[in-house]
C-alpha positions in Angstrom: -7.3 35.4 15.0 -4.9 37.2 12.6 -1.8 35.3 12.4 -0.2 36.9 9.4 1.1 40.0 12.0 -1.5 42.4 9.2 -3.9 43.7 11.7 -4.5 44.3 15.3 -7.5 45.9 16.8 -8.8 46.7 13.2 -12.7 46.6 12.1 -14.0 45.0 9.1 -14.3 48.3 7.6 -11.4 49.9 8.9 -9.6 46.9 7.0 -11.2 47.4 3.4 -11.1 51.4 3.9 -9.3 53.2 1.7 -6.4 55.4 3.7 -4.0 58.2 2.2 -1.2 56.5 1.6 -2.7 53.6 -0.8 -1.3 54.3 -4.2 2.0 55.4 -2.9 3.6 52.2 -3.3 4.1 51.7 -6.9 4.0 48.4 -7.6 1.8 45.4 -6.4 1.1 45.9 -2.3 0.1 44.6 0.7 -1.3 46.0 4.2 -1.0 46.0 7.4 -3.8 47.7 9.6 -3.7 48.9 13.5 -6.6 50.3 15.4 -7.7 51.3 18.8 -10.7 53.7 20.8 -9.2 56.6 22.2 -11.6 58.2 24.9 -10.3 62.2 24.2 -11.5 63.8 21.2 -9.9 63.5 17.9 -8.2 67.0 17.7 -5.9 66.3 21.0 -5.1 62.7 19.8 -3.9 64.0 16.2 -1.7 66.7 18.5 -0.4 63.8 19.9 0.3 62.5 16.3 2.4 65.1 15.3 5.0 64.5 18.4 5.7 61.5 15.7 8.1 63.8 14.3 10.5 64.0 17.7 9.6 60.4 19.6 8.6 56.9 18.4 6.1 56.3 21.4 7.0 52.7 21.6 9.3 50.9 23.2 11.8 53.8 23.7 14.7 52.0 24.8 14.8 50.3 21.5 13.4 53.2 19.1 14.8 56.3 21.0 18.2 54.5 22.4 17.1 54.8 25.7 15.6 58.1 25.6 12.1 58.7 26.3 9.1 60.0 24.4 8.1 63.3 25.6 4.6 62.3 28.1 3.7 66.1 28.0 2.6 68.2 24.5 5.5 69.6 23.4 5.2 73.2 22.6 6.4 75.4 19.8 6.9 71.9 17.3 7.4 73.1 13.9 4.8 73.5 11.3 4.0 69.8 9.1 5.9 69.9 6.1 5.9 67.8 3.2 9.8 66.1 3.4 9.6 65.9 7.3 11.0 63.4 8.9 8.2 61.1 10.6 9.6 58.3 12.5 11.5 56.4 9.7 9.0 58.2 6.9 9.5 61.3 5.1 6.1 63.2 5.5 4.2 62.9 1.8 0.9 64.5 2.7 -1.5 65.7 5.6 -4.4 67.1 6.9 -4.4 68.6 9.9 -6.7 66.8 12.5 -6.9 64.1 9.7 -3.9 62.4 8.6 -0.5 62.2 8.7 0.9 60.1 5.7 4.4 59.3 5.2 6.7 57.0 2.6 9.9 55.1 3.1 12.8 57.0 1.8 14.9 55.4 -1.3 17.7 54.6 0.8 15.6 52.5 3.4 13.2 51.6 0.1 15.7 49.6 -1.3 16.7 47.7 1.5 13.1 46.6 2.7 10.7 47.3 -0.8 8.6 50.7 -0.8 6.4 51.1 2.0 4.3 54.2 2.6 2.2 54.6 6.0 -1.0 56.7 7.5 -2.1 57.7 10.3 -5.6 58.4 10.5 -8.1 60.0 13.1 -12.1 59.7 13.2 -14.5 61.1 15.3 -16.6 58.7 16.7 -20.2 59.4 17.3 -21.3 59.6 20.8 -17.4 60.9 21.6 -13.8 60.1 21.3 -12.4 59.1 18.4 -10.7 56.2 16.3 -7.1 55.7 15.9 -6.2 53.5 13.0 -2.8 53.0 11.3 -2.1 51.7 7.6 0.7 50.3 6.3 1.4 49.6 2.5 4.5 47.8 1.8 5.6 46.0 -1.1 4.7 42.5 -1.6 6.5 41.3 -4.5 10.3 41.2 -4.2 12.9 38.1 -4.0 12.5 36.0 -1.4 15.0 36.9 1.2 12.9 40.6 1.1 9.8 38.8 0.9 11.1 36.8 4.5 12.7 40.1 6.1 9.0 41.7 5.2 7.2 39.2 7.1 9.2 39.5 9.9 9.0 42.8 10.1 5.3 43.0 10.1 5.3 40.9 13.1 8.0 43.0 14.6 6.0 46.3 13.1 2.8 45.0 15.3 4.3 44.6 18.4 6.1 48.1 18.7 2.6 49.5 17.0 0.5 47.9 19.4 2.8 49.4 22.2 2.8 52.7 20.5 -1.1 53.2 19.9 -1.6 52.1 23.3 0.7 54.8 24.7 -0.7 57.6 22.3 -4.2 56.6 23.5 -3.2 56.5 27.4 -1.6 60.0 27.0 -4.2 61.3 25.3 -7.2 60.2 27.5 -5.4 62.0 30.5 -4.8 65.1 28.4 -0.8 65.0 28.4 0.0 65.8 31.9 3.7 64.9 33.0 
């Protein structure tokens, strides 16, 4: 059992993999991983990934302000960008059907340290498809960011966990309202 609020749902593999946005913290880092099975294959669930850029897909009524995350594929969304906004991250890099990678911008940076984040989809053999979610956030700092930084991993965890486990629902039954 992981008490350290790092990973959730993660493989041994998936935990020493390399993701897109390790490097993009630039000084010494720590992650946090978050993985689950979706049963839908792994172009629909990164569709699903894009609708990061309009809705959180947690726990809306803390994330939105009470608003909810779209439960149908939103048409028409604009094309990814590099400088998008993506939840609390600027968009860094992508592949379509691949990745979405995102860092902290300076503002937010300097209260909570760099952090930088990826989204990743895999086929899996047999069907489906592997949702995993890195994290790299700074792991030097004084201490009061080093104690904020723990906290919010933990915090981090629980509105992940809620928020792969609604991307996966909503994928597996294809986005219908």
């Amino acid at each position: 059992m992981n008490l350290s609020g790092r990973v959730w749902g993660a493989t041994g593999p998936e935990q020493v993999a390399r993701y897109p946005c390790d490097g993009l913290v630039e000084v010494p880092a720590e992650g946090w991983i978050r993985a689950v099975d979706v049963a839908a294959p792994a172009g629909h669930v990164f569709r699903w990934l894009r609708q990061l850029t309009i809705a959180p897909y947690s726990y809306d009524w803390i994330d939105f302000r009470g608003r909810k995350s779209p439960h149908v594929l939103v048409e028409g969304l604009p094309e990814l960008a590099v400088g998008q906004p993506l939840l609390v991250f600027d968009i860094a890099a992508f592949e379509t059907g691949v990745h979405l990678t995102g860092v902290l911008p300076a503002q937010l940076a300097e209260q909570y340290g760099q952090m930088a984040v990826s989204y990743t989809v895999r086929p899996r053999e047999g069907g489906g498809c592997r949702l995993a979610v890195k994290v790299v956030t700074e792991a030097d700092g004084a201490l009061a960011r080093r104690i904020r930084r723990r906290l919010l991993a933990w915090g981090d965890l629980v509105m992940m966990r809620k928020q792969l486990l609604t991307l996966k629902k909503l994928a597996e039954r294809g986005g219908v309202g």
